[in-house]
C-alpha positions in Angstrom: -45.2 -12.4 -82.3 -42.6 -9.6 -82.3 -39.6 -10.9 -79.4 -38.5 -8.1 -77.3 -34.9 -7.4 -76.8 -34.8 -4.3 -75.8 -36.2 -2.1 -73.1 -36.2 1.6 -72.6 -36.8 2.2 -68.3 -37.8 5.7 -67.5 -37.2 6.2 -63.7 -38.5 9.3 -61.7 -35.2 11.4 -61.3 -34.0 14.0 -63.0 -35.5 14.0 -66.5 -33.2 13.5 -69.6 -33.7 16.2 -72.1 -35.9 15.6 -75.2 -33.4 14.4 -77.8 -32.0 12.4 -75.6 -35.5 10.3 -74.5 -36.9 10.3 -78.4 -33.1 8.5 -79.2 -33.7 5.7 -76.7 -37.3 5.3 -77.1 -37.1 4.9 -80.9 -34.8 2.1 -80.6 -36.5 0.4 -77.8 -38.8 -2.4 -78.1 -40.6 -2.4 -74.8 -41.0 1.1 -73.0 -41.9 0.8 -69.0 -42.5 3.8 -66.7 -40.9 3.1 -63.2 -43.6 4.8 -61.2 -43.3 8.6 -61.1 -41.7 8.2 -64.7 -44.9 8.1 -66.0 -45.4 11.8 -65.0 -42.0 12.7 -67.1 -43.7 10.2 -70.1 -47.1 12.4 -69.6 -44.4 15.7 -70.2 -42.8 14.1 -73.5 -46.2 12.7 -75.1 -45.2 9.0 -75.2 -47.5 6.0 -74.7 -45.4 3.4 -72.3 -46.4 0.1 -72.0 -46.2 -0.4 -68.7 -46.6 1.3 -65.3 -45.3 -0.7 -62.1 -44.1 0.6 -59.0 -45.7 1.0 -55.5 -47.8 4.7 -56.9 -46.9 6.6 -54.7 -45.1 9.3 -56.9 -47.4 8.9 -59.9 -50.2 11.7 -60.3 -54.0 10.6 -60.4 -53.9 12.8 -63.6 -51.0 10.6 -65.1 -53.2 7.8 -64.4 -56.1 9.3 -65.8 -54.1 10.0 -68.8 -52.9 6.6 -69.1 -55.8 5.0 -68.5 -56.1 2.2 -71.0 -52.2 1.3 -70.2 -50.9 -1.7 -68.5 -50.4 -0.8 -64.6 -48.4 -3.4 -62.0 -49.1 -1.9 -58.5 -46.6 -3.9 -56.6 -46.4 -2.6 -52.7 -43.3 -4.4 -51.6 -40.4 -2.3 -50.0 -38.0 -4.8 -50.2 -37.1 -3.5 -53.6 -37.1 0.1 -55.3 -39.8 1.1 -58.2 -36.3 0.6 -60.5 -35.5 -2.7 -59.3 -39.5 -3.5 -59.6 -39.2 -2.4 -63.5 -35.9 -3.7 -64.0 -37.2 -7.3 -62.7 -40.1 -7.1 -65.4 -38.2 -5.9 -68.1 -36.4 -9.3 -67.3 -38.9 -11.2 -67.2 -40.0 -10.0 -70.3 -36.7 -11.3 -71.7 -35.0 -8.4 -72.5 -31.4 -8.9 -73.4 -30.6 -4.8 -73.6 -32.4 -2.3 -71.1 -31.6 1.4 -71.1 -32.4 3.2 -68.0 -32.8 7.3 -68.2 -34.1 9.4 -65.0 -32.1 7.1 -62.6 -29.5 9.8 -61.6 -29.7 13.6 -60.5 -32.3 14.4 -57.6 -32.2 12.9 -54.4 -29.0 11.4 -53.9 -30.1 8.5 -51.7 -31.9 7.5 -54.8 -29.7 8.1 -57.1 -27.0 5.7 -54.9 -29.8 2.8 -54.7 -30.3 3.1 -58.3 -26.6 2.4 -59.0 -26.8 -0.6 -56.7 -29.5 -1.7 -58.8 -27.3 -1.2 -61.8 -24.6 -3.5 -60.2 -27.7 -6.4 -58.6 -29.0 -6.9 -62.5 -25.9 -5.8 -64.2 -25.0 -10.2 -64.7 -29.2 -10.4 -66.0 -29.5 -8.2 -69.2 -26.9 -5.7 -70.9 -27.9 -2.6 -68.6 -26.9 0.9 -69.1 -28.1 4.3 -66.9 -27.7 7.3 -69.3 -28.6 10.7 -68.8 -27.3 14.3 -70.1 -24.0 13.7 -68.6 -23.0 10.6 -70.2 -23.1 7.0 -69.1 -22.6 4.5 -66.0 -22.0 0.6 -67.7 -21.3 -2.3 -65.2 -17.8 -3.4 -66.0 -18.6 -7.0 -64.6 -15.1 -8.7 -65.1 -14.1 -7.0 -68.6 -15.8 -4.4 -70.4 -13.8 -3.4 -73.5 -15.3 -0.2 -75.7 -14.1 2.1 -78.7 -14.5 5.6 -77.4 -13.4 8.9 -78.7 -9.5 10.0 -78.0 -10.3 12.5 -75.1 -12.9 11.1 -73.8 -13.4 11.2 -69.7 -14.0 7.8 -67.8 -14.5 7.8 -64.5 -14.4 4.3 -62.4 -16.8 4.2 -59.4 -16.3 1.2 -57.1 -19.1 0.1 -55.2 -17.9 -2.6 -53.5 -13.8 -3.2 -52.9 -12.6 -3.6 -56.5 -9.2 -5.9 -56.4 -7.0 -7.1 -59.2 -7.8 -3.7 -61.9 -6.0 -3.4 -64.9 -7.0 -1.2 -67.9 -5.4 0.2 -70.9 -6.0 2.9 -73.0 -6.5 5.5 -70.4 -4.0 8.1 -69.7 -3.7 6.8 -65.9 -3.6 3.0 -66.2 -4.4 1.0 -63.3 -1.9 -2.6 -63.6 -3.1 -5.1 -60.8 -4.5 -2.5 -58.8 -7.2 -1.8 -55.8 -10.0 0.8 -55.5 -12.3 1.7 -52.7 -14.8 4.2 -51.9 -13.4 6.2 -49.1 -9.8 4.6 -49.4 -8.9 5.2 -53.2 -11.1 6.6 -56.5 -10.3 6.6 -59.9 -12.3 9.4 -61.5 -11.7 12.1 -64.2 -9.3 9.7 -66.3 -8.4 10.4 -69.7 -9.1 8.0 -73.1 -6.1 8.4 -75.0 -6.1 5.3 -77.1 -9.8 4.3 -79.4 -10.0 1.1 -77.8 -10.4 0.9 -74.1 -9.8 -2.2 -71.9 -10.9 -2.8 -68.0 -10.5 -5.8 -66.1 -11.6 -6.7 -62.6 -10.6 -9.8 -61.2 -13.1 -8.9 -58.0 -15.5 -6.4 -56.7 -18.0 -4.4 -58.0 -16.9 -1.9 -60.7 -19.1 0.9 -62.8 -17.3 2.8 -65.5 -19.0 6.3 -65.9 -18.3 7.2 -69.7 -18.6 11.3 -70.0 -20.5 12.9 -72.8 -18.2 15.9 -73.9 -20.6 19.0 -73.8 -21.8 20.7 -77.5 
């Protein structure tokens, strides 16, 4: 029996672009449809594994057209149709996920979903991406190669105390960040191995994609 290590979430927001989806999905594993991401799948002509969420943004015709694939109708609101997927992917003991549709329309979602990011981030290896480029939990250190030129944005979600990174063009050494108080966004990789440390709080590094 084939182990499953990696699993490719499509979430009901704004929908990544062709290329984009066919990348992840060829090098997933396991592919589950967070709800109304099963419309999206219907639009790119991909099978999913599984459906789970509450259905209430899935189409009866998605349903129709998926008719002989796994559903999980789960009607708690104590946790999102993400968070629902996320927990099975888990379960299913994924050790890389790759979320796409978690960010552009509504922006209460798209909020919820990074707090989702940040509440499994110490689970699985979890990454949001979309057309823009992508949000990675720092957790305490996150170290990447990344192109000179690069733009890294650092988004805390919680106060973030005791940050030091290096290979940016505006380090932070021992420093705070805050939503509301202080940001850090629209840096500058000027060095091909980046380092961020966080001694507390709740970091996401946003890597950009530089535009064709």
């Amino acid at each position: 029996m084939k182990t499953i290590k990696h699993a490719l979430i499509l979430a009901n927001g704004k929908p990544p672009d062709k290329q984009l989806f066919k990348k992840y999905l060829e090098a997933a594993d396991y592919f589950i449809c967070a709800d109304g991401g099963a419309n999206l799948a219907v639009y790119f002509g991909s099978i999913p594994n599984l459906i789970i969420g509450d259905f209430d943004s899935v189409q009866k015709e998605t349903l129709r057209f998926f008719k002989k694939v796994g559903l999980k109708k789960l009607k708690s609101q104590n946790s999102t149709d993400l968070e629902k997927a996320l927990t099975e992917a888990i379960k299913k003991k994924c050790t890389e996920i790759t979320v796409l549709g978690a960010t552009g329309g509504r922006l209460d979602h798209a909020v919820g979903n990074l707090s989702a990011l940040a509440k499994f981030s110490h689970k699985a290896e979890i990454k949001f991406i979309d057309g823009t480029g992508e949000f990675i939990p720092v957790g305490h250190k996150l170290e990447a190669d990344l192109n000179i030129g690069t733009g890294i944005s650092l988004l805390p979600l919680t106060k973030c105390s005791g940050i030091i990174t290096t290979g940016l063009k505006w380090n932070l050494n021992n420093e705070s960040l805050q939503l509301g108080v202080r940001e850090s966004t629209s840096n500058l990789v000027v060095s091909p191995h980046v380092k961020i440390k966080v001694q507390n709080g709740v970091l996401i590094a946003f890597i950009m994609r530089k535009a064709k």
